[in-house]
N, C-alpha and C positions, 0 to 999 in steps of 0.2 A: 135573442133580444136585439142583437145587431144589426139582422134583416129585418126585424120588423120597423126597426127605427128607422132605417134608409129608406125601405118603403113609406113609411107615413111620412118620412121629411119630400121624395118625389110627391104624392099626395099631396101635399102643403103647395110645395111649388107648381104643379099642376091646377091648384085651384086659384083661378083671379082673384077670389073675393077675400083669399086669407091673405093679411096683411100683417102679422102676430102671430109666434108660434111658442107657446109652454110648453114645457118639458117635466112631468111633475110623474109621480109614485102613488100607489092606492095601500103601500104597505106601510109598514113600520120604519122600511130604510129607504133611503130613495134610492143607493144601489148601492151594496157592500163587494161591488167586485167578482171576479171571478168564481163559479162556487166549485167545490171539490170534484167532482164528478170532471169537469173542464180542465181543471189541475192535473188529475189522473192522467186524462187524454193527452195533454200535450207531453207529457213521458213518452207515449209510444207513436206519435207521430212523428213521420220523416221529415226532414228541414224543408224539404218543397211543402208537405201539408202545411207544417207552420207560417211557413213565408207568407200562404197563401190565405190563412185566417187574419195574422195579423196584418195581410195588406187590408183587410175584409175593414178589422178596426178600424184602419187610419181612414181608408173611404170614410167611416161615419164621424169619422173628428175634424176631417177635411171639410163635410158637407155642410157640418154646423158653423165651422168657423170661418167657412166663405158663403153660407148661404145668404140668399138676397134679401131675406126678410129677416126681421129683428127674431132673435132666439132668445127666449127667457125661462132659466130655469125655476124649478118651485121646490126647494129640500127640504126635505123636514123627514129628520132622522138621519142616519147615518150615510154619508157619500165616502167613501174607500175605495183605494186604488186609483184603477180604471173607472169607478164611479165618482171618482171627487173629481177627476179630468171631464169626464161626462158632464158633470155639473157648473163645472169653471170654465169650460171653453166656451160657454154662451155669452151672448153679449152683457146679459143680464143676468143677477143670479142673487136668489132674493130667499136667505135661509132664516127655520122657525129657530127660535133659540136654542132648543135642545137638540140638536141637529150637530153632527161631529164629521170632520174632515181630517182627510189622510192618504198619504201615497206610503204602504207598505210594504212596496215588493221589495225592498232591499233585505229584509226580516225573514226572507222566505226562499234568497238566494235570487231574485228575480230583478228586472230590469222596470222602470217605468220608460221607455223610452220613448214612446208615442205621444202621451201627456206631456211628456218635457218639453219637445217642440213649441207646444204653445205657451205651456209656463214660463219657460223662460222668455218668451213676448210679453207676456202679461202681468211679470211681477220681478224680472231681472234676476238674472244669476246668481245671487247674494243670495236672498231668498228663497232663491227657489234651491242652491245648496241646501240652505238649513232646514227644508224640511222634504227633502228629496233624498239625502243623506241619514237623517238622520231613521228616517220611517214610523215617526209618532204620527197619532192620534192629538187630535186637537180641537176642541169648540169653534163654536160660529161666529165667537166673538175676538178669537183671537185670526179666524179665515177674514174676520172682516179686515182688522188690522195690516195684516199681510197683502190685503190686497186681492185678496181671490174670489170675493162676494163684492156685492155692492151694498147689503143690508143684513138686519137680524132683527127675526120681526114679531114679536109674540105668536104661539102654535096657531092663536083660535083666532088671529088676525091675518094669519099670513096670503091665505087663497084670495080673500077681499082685497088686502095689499097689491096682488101680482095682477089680478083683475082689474082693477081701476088705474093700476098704472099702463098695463095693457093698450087699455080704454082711451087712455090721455094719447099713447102715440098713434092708436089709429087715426083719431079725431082730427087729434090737431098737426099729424106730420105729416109731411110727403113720404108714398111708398119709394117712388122714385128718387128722392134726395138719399134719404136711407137706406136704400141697397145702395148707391152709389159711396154715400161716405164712409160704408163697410169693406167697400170694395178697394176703398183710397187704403182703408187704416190697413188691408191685410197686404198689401202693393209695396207702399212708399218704404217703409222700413231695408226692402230689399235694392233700393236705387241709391244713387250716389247723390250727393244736394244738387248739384247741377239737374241729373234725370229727372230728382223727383221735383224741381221747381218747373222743370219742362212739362212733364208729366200731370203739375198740378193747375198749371194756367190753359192747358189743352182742356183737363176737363172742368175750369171754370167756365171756359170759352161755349164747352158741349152744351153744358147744363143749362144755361140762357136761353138755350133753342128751345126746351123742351116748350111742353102744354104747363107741365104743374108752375116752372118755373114762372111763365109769362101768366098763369092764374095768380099765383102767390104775390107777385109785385104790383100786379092791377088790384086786388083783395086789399093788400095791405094800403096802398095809393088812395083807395076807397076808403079805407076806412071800416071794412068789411071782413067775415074772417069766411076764408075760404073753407070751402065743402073739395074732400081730398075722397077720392076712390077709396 
């Protein structure tokens, strides 16, 4: 499942016209982790095979959480483990109410370490202790609280929800501002205030250049709402 995702996330980025990318499940859970049979396996593989799987994961956690286009997940049912990181490192993540989240390796002797990375970006050390440590399960409502969703959205509304908000950002945002301010948010965190004030009037300076920019300002000048690729 790890190749297949990396390959459709290239797919994505190879096509011009995708400007939105959902992440969603045709099953009952949107992804419960690891399954047994992979458990098994990593028992008798050597520290080189492992190294070399879990470098495999992190490419696909890397690719979503610096990819240039908006990522938005769609859960509805259970996200566990490496699947509740699957779920929460998109920019967007929009869960049906009976839908349950959880990092449980600790329960099973195991590490989340790859997920933590970005958890701890996305919802701070505190938090992400308490439920990194502890290895519960927990509802969509308390994911939301925490910070690791951005909604909870009844079962039989949810697809229409992630769709029409979809909808709103092709419409009305720049693809180009938006892969840019993804690229600011995963950057700046790592610079010093001085870097990232340099860093952030350089690329004020860039963005002015572009086309969308100089459409968006004369649009708006107009009085008009611009038409965005």
């Amino acid at each position: 499942m790890v190749a297949d995702l990396k390959s459709a996330f290239q797919l994505a980025s190879d096509t011009k016209e995708c400007k939105v990318v959902v992440v969603k499940s045709t099953g009952t859970a949107f992804c419960a982790g690891a399954d047994l049979d992979y458990l098994q396996q990593l028992q008798k593989n050597t520290f080189e095979e492992n190294l070399e799987d879990s470098s495999s994961l992190m490419e696909l956690f890397r690719t979503i959480y610096t990819f240039p286009k908006v990522v938005i997940t769609e859960v509805n049912g259970p996200a566990i483990a490496g699947g509740c990181g699957l779920a929460t490192v998109a920019d967007y993540c929009f869960a049906s109410s009976n839908s349950s989240f959880g990092y449980t390796e600790v329960r099973i002797g195991f590490v989340p370490a790859i997920v933590m990375v970005f958890l701890l970006r996305k919802i701070g050390e505190g938090r992400a202790k308490e439920i990194l440590l502890s290895g519960g399960v927990f509802d969509a409502v308390r994911a939301h609280k925490l910070g690791l969703i951005n909604e909870v959205i009844p079962e039989e509304e949810l697809t229409n929800h992630v769709n029409g908000f979809a909808q709103k950002l092709i419409h009305k945002n720049s693809k180009t501002s938006m892969a840019l301010v993804k690229k600011m948010i995963a950057e700046i965190p790592e610079l010093s205030l001085d870097e990232a004030l340099s860093y952030a009037a350089r690329k004020n300076a860039e963005m002015r250049e572009t086309d969308d920019c100089k459409q968006g300002i004369s649009s708006f000048l107009n009085k008009e709402k611009p038409t965005w690729d």
